[in-house]
N, CA, C and O atoms as CSV, one atom per row, in Angstrom:
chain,resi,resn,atom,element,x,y,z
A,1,UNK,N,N,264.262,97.746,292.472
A,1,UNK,CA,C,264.734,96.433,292.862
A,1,UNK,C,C,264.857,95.521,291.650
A,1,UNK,O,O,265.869,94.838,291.493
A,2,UNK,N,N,263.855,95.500,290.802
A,2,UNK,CA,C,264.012,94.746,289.613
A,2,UNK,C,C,264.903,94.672,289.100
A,2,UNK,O,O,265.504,93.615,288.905
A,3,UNK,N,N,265.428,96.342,288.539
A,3,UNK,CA,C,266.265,96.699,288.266
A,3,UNK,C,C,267.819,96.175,288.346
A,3,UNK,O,O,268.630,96.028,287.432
A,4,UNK,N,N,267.956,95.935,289.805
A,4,UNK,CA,C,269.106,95.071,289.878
A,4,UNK,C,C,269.207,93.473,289.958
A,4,UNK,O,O,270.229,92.882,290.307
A,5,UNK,N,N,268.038,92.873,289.595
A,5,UNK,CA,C,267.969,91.502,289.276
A,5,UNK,C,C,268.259,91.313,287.762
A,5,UNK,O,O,268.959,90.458,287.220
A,6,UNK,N,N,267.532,92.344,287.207
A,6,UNK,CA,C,267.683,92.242,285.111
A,6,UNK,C,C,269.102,92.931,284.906
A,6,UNK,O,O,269.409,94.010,285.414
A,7,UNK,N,N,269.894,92.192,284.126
A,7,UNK,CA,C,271.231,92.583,283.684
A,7,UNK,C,C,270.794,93.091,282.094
A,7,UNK,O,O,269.720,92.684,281.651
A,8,UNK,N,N,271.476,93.803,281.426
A,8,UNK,CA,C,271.471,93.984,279.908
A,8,UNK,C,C,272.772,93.436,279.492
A,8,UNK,O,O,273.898,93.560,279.975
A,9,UNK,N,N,272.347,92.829,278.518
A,9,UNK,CA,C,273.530,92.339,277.122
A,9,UNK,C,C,274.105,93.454,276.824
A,9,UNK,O,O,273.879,94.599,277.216
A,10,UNK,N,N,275.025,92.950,275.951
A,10,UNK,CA,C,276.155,94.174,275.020
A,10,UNK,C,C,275.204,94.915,274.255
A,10,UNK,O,O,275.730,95.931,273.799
A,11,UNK,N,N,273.992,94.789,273.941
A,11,UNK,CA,C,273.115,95.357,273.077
A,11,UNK,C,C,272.171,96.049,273.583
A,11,UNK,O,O,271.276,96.377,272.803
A,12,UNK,N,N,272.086,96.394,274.722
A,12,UNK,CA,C,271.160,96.584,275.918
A,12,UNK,C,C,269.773,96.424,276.059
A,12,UNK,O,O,268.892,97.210,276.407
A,13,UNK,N,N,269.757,95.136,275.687
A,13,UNK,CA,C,268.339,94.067,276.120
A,13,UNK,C,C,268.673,93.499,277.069
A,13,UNK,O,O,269.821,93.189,277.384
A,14,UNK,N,N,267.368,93.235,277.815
A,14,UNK,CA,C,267.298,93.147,279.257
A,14,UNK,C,C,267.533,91.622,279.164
A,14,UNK,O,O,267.158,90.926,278.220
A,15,UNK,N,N,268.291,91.125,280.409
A,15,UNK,CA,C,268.465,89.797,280.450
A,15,UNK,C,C,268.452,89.040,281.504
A,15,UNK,O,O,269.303,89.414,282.312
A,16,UNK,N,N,267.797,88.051,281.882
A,16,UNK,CA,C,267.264,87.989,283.239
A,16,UNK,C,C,268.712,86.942,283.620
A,16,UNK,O,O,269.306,86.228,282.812
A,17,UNK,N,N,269.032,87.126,285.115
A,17,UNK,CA,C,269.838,85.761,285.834
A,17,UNK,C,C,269.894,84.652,285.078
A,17,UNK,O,O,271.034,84.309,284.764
A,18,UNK,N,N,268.773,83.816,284.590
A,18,UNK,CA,C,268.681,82.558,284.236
A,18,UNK,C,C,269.361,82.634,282.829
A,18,UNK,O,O,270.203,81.806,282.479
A,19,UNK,N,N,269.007,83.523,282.156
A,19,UNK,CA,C,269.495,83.413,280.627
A,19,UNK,C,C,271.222,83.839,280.989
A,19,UNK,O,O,272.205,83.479,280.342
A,20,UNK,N,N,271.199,84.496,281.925
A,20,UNK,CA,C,272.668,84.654,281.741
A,20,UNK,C,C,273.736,83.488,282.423
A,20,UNK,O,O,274.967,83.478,282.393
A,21,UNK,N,N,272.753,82.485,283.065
A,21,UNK,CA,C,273.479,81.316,283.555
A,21,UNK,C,C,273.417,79.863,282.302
A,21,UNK,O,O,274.065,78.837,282.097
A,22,UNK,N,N,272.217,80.569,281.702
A,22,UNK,CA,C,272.711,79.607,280.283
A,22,UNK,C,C,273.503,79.691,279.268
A,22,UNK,O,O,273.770,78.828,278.432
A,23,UNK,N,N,274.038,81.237,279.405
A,23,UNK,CA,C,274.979,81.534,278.397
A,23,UNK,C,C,276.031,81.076,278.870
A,23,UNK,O,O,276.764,80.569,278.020
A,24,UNK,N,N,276.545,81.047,280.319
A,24,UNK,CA,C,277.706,81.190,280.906
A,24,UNK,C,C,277.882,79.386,280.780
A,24,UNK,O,O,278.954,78.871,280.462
A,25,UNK,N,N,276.779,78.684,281.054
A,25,UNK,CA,C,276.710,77.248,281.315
A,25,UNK,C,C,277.218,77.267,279.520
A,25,UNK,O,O,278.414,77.306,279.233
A,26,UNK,N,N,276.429,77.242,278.737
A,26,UNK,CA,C,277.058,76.736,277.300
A,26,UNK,C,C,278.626,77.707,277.139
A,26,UNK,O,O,279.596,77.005,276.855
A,27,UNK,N,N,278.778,78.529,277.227
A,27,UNK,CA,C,280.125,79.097,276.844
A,27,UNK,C,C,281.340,77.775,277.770
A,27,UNK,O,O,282.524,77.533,277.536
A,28,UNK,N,N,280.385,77.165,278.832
A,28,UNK,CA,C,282.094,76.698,279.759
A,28,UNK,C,C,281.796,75.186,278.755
A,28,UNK,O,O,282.656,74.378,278.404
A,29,UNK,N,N,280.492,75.147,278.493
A,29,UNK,CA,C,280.248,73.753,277.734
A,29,UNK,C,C,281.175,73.518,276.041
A,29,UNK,O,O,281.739,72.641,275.386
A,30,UNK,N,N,280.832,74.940,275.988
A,30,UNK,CA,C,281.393,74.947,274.306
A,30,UNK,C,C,283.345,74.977,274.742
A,30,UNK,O,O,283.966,74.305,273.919
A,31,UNK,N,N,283.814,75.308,275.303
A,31,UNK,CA,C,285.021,75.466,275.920
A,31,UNK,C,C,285.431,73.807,276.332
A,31,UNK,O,O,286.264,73.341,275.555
A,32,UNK,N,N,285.084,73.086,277.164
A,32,UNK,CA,C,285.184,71.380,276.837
A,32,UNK,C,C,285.143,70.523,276.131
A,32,UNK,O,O,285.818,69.522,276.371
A,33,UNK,N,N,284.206,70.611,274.817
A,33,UNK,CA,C,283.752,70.559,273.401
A,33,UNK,C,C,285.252,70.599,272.789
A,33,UNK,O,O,285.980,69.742,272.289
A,34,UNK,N,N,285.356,71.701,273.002
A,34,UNK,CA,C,286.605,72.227,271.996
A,34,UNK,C,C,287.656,71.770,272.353
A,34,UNK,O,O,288.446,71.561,271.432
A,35,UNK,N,N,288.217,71.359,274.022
A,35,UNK,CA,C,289.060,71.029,274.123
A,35,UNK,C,C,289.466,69.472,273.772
A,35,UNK,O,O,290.573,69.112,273.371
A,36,UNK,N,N,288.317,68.623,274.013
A,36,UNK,CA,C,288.108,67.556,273.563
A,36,UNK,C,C,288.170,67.316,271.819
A,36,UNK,O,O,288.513,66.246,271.315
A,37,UNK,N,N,287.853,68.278,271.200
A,37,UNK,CA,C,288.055,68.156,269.795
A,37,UNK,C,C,289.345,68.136,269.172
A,37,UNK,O,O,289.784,67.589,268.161
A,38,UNK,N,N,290.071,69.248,270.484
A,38,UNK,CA,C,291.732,69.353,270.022
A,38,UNK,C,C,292.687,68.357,270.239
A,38,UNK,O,O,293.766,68.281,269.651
A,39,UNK,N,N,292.074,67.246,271.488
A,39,UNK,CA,C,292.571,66.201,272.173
A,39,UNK,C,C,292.316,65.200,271.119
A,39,UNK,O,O,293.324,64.587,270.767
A,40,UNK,N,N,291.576,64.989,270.724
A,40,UNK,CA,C,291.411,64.113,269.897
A,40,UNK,C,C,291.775,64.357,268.231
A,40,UNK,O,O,291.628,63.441,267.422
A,41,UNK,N,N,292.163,65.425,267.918
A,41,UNK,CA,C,292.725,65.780,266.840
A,41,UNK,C,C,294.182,65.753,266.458
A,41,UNK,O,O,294.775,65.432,265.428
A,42,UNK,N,N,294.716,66.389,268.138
A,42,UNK,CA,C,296.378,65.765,268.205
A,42,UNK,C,C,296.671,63.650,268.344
A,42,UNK,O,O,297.562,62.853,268.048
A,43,UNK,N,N,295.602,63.615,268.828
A,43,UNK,CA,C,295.811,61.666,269.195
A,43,UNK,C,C,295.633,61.329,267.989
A,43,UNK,O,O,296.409,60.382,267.863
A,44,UNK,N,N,295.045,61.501,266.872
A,44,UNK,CA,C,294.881,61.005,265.281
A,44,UNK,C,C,296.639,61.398,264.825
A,44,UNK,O,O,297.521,60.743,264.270
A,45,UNK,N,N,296.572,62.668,265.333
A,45,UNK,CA,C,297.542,62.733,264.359
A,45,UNK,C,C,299.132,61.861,264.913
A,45,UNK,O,O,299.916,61.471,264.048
A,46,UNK,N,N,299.397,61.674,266.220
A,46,UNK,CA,C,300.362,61.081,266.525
A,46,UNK,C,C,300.256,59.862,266.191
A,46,UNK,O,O,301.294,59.439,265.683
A,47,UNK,N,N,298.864,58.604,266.316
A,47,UNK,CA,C,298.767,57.475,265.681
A,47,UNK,C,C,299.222,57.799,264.210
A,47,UNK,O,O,300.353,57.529,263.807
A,48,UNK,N,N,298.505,58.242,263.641
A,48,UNK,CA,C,299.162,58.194,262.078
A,48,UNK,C,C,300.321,58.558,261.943
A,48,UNK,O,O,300.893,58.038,260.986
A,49,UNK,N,N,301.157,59.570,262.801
A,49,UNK,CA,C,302.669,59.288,262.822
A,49,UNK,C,C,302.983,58.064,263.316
A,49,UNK,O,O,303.841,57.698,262.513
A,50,UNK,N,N,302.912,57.579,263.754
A,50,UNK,CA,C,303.143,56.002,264.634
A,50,UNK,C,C,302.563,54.908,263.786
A,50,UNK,O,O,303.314,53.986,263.466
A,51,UNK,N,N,301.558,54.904,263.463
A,51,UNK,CA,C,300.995,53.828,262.574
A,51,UNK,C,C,301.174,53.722,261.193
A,51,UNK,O,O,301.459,52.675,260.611
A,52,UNK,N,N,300.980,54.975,260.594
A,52,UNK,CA,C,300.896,55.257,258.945
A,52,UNK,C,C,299.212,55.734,259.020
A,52,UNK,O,O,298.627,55.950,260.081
A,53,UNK,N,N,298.741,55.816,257.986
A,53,UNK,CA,C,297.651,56.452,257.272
A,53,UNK,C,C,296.838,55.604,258.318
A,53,UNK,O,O,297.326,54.507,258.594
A,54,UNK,N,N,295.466,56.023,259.043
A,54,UNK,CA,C,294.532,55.120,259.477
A,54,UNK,C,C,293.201,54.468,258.489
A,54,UNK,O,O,292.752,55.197,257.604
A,55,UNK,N,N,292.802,53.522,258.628
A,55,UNK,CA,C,291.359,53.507,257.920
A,55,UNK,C,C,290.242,54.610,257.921
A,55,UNK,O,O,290.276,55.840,257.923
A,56,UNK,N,N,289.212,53.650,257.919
A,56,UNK,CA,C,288.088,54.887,258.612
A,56,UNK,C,C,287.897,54.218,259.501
A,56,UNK,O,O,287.652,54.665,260.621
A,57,UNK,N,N,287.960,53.038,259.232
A,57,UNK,CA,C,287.381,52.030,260.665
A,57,UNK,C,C,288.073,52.353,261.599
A,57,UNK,O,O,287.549,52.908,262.565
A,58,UNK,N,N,289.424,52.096,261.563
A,58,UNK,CA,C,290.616,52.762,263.125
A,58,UNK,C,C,289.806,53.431,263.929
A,58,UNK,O,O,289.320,53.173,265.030
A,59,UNK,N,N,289.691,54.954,262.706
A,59,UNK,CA,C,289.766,56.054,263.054
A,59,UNK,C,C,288.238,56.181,263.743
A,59,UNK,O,O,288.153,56.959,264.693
A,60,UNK,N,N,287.534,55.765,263.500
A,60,UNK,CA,C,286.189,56.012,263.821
A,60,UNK,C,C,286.124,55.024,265.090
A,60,UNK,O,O,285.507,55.478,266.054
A,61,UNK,N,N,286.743,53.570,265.243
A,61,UNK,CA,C,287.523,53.473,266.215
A,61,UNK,C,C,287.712,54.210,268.000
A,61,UNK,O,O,287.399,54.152,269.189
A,62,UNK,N,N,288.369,54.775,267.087
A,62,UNK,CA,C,289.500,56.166,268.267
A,62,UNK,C,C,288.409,56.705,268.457
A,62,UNK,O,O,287.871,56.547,269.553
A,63,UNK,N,N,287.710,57.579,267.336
A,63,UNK,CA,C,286.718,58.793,267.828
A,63,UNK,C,C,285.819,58.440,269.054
A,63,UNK,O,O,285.577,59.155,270.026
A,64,UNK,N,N,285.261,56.834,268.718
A,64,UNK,CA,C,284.432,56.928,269.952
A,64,UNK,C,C,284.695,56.330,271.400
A,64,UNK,O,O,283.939,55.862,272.251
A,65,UNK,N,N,285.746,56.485,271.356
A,65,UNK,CA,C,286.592,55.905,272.533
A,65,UNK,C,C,285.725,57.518,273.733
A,65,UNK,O,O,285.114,58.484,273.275
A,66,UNK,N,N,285.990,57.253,275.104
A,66,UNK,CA,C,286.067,57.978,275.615
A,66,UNK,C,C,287.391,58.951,276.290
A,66,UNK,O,O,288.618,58.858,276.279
A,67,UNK,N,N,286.422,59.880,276.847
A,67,UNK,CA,C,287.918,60.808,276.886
A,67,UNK,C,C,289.387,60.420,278.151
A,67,UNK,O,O,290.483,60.890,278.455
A,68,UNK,N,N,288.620,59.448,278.481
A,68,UNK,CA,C,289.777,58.441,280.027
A,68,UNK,C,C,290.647,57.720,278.578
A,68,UNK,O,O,291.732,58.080,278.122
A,69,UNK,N,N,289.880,56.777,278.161
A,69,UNK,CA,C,290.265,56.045,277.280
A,69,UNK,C,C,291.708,56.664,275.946
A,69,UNK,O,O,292.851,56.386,275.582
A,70,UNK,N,N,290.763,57.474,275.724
A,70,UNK,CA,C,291.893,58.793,274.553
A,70,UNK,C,C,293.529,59.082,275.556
A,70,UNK,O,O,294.613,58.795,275.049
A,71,UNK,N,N,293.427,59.620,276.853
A,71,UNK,CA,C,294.415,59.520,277.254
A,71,UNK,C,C,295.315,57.985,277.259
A,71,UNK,O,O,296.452,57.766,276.841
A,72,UNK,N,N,294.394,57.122,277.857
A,72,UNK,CA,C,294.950,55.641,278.056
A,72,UNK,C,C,295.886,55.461,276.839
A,72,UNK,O,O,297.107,55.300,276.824
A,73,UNK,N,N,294.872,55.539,275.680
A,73,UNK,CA,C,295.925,55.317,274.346
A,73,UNK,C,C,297.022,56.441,273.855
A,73,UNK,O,O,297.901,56.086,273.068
A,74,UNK,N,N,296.974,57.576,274.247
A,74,UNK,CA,C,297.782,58.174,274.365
A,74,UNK,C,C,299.245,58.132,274.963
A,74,UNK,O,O,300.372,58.398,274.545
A,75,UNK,N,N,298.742,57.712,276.031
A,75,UNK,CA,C,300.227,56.958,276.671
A,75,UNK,C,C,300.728,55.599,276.164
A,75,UNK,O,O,301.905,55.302,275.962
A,76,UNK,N,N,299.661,54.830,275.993
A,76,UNK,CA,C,300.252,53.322,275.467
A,76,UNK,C,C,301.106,53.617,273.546
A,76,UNK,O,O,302.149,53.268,272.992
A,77,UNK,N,N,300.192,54.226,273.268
A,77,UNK,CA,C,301.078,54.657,271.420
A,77,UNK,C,C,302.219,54.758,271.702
A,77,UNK,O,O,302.940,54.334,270.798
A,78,UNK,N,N,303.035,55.334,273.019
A,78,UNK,CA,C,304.476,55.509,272.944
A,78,UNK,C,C,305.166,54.386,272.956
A,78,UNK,O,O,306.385,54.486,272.816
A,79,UNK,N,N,304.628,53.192,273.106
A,79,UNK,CA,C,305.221,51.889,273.218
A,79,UNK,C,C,304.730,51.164,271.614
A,79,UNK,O,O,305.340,50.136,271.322
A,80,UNK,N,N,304.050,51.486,270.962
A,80,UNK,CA,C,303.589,51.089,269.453
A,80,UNK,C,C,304.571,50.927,268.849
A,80,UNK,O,O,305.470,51.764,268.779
A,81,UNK,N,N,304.577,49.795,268.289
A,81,UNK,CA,C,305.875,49.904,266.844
A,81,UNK,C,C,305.208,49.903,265.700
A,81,UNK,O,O,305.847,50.006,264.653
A,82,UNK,N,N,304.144,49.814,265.685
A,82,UNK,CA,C,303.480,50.142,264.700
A,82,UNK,C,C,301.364,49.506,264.835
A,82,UNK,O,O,300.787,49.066,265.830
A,83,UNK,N,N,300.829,49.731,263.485
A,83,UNK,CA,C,299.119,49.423,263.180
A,83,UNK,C,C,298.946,48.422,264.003
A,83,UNK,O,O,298.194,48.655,264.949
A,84,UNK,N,N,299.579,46.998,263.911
A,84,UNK,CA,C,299.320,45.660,264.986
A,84,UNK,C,C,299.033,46.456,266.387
A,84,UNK,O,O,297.931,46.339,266.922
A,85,UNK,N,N,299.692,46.979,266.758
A,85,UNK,CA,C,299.507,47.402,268.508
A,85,UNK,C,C,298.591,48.360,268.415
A,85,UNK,O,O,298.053,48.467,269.517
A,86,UNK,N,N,298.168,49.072,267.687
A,86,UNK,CA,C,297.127,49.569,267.383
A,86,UNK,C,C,295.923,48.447,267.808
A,86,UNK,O,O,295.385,48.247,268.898
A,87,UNK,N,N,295.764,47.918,266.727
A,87,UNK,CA,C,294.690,47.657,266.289
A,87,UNK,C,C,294.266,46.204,267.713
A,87,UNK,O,O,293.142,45.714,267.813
A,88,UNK,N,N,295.586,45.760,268.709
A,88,UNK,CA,C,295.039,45.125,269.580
A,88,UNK,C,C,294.949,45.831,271.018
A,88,UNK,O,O,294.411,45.557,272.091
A,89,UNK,N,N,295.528,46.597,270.649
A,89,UNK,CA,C,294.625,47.834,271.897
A,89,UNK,C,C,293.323,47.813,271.786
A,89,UNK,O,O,292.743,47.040,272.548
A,90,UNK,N,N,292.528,48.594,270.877
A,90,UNK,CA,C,291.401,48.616,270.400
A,90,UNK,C,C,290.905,47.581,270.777
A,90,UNK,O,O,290.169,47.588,271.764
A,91,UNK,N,N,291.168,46.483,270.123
A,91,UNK,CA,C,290.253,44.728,270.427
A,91,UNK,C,C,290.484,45.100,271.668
A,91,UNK,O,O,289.453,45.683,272.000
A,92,UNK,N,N,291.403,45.115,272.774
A,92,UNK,CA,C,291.352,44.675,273.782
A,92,UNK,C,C,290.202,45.923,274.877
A,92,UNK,O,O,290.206,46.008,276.106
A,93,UNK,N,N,289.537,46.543,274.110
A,93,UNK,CA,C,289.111,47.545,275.217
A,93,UNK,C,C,287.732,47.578,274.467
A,93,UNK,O,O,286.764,47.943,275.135
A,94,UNK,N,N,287.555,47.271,273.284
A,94,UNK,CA,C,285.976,47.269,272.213
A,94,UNK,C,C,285.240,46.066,272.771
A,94,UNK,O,O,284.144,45.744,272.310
């Protein structure tokens, strides 16, 4: 009976349910992480097409925006003519 409660790894060490719901829990965690890193890596880069070069301040800015927020400005940049609309977005939501 045990037997079919303990799973083995690729290495065949025994691995109980729980450890394998923490692997599975961080793998879907590290997978959101990442997608959020890519989301926010394409939004830098379209502001700085849209704006020009950012500060650090902007940019650090943006980073800690949340991820509702990252979309919000995502859609509003398409109306940017440039750093000014930037930078009163920001005021208006900091």
């Amino acid at each position: 009976m045990a037997e079919q409660i303990i799973r083995y790894d690729r290495y065949g060490i025994p691995e109980s349910p729980l450890i394998s719901k923490w692997k599975e829990e961080g793998r879907v965690e590290g997978r959101v992480e990442g997608k959020e890193e890519g989301h926010l890596e394409l939004l830098l880069r379209q502001l700085v097409r849209c704006c020009g070069p950012l500060s650090d301040a902007l940019a650090a800015q943006v980073q800690a925006l949340t991820a509702i927020q990252m979309l919000e400005l995502a859609e509003a940049l398409l109306d940017f003519t440039g750093r000014d609309d930037l930078e009163q977005w920001l005021a208006q939501r900091g």
